[in-house]
VEXMAR-105664 format. One record per residue (C-alpha): z negated, x, y negated. Coordinates in steps of 0.1 Angstrom, whole numbers. Example, Ala and Ser with C-alpha at 12.3 -4.5 7.8 and 13.67 -1.06 7.14 Angstrom:
% residues 2
[[-78,123,45]]
[[-71,137,11]]
This chain:
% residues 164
[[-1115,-401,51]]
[[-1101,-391,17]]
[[-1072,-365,14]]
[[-1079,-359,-24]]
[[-1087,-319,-25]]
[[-1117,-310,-45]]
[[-1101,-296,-80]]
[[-1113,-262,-83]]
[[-1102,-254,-49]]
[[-1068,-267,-54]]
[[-1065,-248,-92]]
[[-1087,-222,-84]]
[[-1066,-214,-57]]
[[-1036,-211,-78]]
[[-1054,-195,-107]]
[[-1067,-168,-82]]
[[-1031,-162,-66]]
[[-1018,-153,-101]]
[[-1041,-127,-106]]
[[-1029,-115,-72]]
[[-996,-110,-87]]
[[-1012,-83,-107]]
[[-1036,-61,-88]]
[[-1020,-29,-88]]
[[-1006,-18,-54]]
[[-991,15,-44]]
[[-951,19,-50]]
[[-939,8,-13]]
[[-965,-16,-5]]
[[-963,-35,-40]]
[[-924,-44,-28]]
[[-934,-57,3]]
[[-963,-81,-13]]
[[-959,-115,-6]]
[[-958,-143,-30]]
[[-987,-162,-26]]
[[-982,-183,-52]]
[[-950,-199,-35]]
[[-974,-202,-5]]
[[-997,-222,-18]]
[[-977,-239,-35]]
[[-964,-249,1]]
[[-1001,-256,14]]
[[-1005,-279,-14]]
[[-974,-298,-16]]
[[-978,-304,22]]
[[-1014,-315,23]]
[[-1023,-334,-13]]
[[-989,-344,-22]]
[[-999,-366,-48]]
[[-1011,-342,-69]]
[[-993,-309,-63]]
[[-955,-316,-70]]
[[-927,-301,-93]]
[[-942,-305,-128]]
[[-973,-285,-109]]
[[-948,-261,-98]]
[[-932,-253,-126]]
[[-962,-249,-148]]
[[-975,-224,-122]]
[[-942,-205,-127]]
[[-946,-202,-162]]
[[-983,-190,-158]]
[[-971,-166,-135]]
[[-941,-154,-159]]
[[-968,-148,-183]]
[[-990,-130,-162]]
[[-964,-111,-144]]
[[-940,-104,-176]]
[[-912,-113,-160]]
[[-882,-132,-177]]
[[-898,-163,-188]]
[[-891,-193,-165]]
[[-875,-175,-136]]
[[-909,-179,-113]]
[[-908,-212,-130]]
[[-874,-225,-118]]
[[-876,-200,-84]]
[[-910,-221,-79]]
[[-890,-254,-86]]
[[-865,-249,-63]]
[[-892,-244,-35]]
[[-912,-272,-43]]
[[-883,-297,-41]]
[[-872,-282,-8]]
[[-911,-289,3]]
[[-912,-321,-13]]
[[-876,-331,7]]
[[-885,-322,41]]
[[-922,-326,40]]
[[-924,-351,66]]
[[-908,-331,96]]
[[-927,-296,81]]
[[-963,-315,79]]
[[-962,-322,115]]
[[-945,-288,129]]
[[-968,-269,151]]
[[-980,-238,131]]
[[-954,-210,140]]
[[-928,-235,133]]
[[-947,-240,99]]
[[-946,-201,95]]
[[-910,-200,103]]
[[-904,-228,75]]
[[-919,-210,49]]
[[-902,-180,59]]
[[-865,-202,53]]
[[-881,-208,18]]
[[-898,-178,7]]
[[-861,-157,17]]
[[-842,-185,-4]]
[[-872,-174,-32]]
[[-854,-141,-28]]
[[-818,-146,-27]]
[[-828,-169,-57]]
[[-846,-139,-74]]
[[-817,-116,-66]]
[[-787,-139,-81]]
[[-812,-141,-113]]
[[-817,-102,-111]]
[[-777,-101,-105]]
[[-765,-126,-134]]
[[-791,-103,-163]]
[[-771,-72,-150]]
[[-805,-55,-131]]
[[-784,-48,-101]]
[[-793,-48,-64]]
[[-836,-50,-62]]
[[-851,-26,-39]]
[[-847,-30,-1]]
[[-886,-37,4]]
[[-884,-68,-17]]
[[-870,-82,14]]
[[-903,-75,29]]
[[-923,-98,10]]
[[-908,-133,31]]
[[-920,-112,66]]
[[-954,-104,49]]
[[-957,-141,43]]
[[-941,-151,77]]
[[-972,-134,90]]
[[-996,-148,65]]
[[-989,-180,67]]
[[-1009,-191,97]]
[[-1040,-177,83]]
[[-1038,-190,50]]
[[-1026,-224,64]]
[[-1064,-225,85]]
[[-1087,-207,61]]
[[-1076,-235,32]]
[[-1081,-262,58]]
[[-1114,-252,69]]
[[-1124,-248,31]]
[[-1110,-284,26]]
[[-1131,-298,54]]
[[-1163,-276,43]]
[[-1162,-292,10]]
[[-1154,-328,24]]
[[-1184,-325,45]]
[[-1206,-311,21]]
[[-1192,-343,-4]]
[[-1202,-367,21]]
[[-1235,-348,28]]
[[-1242,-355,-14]]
């Protein structure tokens, strides 16, 4: 059984959580929205790490910089950061149980934060809102969900591959 991810779903994944990062939202909820990017960045990393790693990651970053007109190469080097963490304790996270998963990529996704607020912090922007502190929860809760509707896409396609 092959572990390679069909393309599309592994890009078009990606491709489809940058345009998340711009649907407009209402003021309080748009704080609190979780960065979905990061988390599949996690999902990736963990399951096809030979072809997800930090050159992936920071390519994504600058997409999303782009998209998201934000200082360009802060998503880049805040989506680094997270990938080498992934990439250095991806053998004990692979094989957590799923709320221990969750709880792992709630560590990461609140270092994304205190990474985004030292950058915020060193250009002089000051202290971000308190609902940006929202957006690790939001993915805490996320995670598990995201984590089985990728996998169940991955083995749909596999089947379907083998079916061809």
């Amino acid at each position: 059984m092959t572990r390679t991810p069909s393309s599309w779903l592994l890009y078009g994944s990606l491709a489809a959580s940058l345009l998340v990062l711009v649907v407009p939202l209402p003021t309080g909820v748009d704080l609190a929205r979780p960065y979905l990017l990061a988390m599949l960045l996690c999902y990736w990393m963990l399951e096809a790490p030979d072809h997800v790693g930090l050159g992936i990651a920071f390519i994504a970053g600058l997409a999303a910089d782009l998209v998201s007109g934000t200082l360009l190469g802060e998503q880049a080097l805040r989506l680094v950061v997270l990938a080498f963490l992934v990439q250095r304790f991806r053998a004990r996270l692979r094989f957590f149980p799923l709320w221990q998963q969750a709880l792992a990529v709630f560590a990461l996704l609140l270092n994304d934060r205190l990474i985004a607020l030292a950058i915020a912090l060193a250009r002089g922007d000051g202290m971000p809102p308190w609902g940006t502190w929202l957006s690790p929860v939001v993915g805490f809760a996320l995670w598990p969900w995201l984590f089985l509707l990728l996998d169940e896409l991955r083995l749909r396609l596999r089947e379907r591959e083998r079916g061809n």
